[in-house]
C-alpha positions in Angstrom: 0.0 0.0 0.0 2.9 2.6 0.7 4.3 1.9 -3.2 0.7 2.8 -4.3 0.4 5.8 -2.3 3.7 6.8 -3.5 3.0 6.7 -7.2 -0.6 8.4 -6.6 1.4 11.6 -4.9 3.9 11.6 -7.6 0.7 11.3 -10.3 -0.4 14.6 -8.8 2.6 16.0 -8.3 2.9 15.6 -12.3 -0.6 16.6 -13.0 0.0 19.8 -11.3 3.4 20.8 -12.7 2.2 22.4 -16.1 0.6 24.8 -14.3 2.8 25.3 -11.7 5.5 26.1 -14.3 3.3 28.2 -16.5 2.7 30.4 -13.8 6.8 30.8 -12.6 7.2 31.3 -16.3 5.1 34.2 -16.9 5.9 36.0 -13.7 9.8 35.7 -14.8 9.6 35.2 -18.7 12.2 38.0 -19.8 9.5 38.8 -23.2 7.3 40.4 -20.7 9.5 44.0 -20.0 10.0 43.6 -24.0 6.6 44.3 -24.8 5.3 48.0 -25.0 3.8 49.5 -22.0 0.3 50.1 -22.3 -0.3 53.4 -21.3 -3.8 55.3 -20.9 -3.6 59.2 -21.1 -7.0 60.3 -19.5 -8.2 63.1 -21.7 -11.7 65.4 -21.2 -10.4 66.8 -24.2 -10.1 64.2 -27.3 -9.0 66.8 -29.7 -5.8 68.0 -27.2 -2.4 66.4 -28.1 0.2 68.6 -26.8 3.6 67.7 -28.6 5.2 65.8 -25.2 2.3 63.1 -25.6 2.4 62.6 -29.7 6.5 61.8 -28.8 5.4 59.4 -26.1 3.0 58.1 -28.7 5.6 57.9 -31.2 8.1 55.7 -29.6 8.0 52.0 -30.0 8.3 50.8 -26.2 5.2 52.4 -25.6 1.4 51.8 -26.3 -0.5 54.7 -26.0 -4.1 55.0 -25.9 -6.4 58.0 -24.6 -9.7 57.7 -22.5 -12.3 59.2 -21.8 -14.4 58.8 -18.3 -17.1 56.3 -19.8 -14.2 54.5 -21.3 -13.1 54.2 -17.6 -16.5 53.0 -16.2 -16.5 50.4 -19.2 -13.4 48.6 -18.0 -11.4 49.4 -20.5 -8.6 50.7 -18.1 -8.2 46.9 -17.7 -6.3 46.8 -21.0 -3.3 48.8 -20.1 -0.7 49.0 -17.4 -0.1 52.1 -16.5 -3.2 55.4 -16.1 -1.4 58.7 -17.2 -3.5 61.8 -15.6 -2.2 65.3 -17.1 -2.8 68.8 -16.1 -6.1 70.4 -16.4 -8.6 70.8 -13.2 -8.6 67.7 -11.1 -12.2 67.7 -10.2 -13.4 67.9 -13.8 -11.6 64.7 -14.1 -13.1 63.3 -11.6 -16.7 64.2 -12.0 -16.5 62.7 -15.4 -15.1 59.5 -14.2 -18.0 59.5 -12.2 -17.8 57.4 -8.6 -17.7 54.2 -10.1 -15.2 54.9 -12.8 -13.0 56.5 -9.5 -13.5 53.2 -7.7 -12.3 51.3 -11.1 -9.0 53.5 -10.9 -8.6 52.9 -7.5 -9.0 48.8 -8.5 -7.0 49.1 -11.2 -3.9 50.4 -9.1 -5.0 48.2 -6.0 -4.4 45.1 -8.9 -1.1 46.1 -10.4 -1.2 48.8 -12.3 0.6 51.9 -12.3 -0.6 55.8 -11.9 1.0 58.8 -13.4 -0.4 62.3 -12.0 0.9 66.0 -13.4 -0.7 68.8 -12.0 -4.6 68.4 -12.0 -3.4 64.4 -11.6 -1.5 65.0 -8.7 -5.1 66.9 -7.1 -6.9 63.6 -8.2 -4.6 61.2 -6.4 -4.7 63.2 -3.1 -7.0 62.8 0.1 -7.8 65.8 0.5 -11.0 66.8 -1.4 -14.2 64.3 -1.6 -14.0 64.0 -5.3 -9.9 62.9 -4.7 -8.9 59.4 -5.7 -7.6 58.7 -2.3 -4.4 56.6 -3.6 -1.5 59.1 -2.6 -1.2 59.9 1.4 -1.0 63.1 0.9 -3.6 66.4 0.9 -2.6 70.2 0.1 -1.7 72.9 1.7 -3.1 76.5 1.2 -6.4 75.0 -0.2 -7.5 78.6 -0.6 -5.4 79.8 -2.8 -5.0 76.8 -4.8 -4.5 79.0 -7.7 -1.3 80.8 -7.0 -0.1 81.2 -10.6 1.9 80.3 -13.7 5.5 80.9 -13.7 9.1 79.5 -13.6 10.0 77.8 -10.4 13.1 75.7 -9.6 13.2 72.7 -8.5 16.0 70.1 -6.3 16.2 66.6 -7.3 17.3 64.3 -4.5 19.3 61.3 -4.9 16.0 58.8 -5.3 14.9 61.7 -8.0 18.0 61.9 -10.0 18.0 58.1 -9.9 14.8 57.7 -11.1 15.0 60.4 -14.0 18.6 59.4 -14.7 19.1 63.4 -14.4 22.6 65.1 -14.9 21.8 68.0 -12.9 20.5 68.7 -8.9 18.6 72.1 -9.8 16.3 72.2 -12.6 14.0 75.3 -13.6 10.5 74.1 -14.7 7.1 75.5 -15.4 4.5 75.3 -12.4 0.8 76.2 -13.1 -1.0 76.1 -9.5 0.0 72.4 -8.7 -0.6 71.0 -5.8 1.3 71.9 -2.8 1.4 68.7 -0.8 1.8 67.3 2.3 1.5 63.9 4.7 -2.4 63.4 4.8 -0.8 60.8 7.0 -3.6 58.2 6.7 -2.6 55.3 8.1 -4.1 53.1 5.7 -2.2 54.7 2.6 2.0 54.1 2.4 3.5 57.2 2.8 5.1 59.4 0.1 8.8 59.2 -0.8 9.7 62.9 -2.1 11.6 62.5 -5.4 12.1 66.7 -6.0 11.6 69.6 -3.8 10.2 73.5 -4.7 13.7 75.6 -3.8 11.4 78.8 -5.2 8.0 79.7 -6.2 4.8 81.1 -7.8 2.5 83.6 -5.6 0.5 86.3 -7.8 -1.2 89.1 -6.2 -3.2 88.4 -2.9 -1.7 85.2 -2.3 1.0 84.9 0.3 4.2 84.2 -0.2 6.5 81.5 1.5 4.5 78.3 0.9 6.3 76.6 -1.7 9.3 76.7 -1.0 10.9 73.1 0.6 7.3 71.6 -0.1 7.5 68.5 -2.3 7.6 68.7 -6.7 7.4 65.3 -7.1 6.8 62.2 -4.9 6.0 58.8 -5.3 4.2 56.1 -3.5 2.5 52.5 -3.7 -1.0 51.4 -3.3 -2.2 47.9 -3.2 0.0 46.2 -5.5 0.7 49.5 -7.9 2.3 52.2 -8.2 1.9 56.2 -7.8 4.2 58.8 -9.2 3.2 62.5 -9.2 4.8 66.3 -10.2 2.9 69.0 -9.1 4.8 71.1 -11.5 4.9 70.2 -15.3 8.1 68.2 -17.2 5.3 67.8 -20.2 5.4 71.3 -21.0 8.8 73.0 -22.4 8.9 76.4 -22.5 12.0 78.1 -24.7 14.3 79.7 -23.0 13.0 77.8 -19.9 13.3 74.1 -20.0 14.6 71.9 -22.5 13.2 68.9 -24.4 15.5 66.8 -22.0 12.5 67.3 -19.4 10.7 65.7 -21.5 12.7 62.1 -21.3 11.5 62.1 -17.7 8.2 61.3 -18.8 8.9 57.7 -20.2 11.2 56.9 -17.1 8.3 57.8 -14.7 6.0 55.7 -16.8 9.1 52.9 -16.7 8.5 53.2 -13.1 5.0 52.8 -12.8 4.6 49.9 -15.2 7.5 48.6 -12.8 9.7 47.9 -15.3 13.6 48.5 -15.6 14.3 52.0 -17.2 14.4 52.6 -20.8 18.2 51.6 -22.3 18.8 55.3 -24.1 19.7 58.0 -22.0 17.7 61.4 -21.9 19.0 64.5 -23.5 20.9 66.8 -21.1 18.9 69.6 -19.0 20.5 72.8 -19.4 19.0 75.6 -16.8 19.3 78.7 -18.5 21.7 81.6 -16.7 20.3 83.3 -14.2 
């Protein structure tokens, strides 16, 4: 009886290895970081395609798609790997998501996937308005004068940031158009925030005080669930001559590299020159 118990264990032992070995193959089968990211820009706006997204769209490691809110609430986020959310006002993107297309974002990232905020993306990842995607442990600070301005501002990397954006230089000058000011929300149930660039000056028009900005966080990043989050409050997507350079723009494949949790793209990005002062 012990020889025929024996070669029923090793029967299912056998039975079960195919699958087994499917499974260690896919989670460590070297084609998978070859194929193209799949990468959703979330538009309200169809007929916007500012020049930093048609070179993201242009390059063969990358698949990219845009959406709409109903698109969201029709699961068709489930066909990519990484949501990009640009600039433009946070709780318009939010109320066209709609709750349940929020709640499908929040799934999404919970799941795996990865989250890319600039700006009015970085408002919708925070917990600090009702309408907020609740997936970055952070909320802002100055709500009232969330509109501060449009200007030059610089920015410090630190050594996670420089990593990260495989940057040549600590200081960088960069456009800012009244992004979130953030800070620890510190919600217990959210990881906290790892700060990736830091506002050295900033943007304050008339009636809005001054000394805010400064030594508050750029850019941070974060995980939820099983994803990631990365956010700039300020904006590498948008050059501006004399101001930034295109090489800003090579940080926006390495922050989707980073999101997708893949290794970082092979080419190095074009040097950032800060104009004189």
């Amino acid at each position: 009886m012990l020889w025929f118990r024996r070669v029923v264990f090793c029967c299912l032992l056998i039975s079960a290895a195919p699958s087994a070995l499917w499974g260690a193959e896919t989670a460590n089968d070297p084609s998978a970081d070859k194929r193209p990211i799949r990468v959703a820009i979330y538009t309200v706006n169809q007929e916007s395609d500012p020049e930093s997204y048609r070179l993201l769209r242009e390059r063969d490691d990358l698949q990219v798609t845009y959406l709409r809110g109903f698109d969201i609430r029709d699961d068709r986020l489930n066909d990519f790997d990484v949501l990009f959310v640009p600039g433009g006002s946070g709780s318009k993107q939010a109320g066209l998501m709609e709750e349940d297309g929020r709640e499908k974002v929040r799934s999404f990232i919970r799941d795996g996937g990865g989250y890319m905020g600039i700006c009015a993306g970085g408002y919708l990842a925070t917990c600090h308005y009702d309408w907020g995607l609740k997936i970055l442990d952070a909320e802002t600070v100055d709500r009232e004068h969330w509109a501060r301005g449009k200007g030059a501002v610089e920015i410090e990397l630190n050594d996670a940031g420089r990593s990260l954006l495989a940057a040549d230089a600590d200081s960088v000058t960069i456009w800012y158009g009244n992004g979130p000011i953030l800070a620890p929300a510190h919600d217990d149930e959210i990881p906290d925030f790892e700060v990736l660039a830091t506002y050295r000056t900033e943007v304050a028009k008339e009636g809005v005080a001054g000394g805010v900005m400064p030594n508050t966080p750029a850019a941070v990043r974060s995980t939820y669930g099983k994803g990631r989050v990365i956010v700039f409050s300020c904006h590498p997507d948008i050059p501006k001559p004399g101001l930034t350079t295109d090489g800003l723009r090579a940080w926006l494949p390495r922050m989707i590299y980073w999101a997708a949790a893949r290794p970082g793209p092979s080419e190095q990005p074009a040097a950032i020159e800060t104009p004189a002062k």
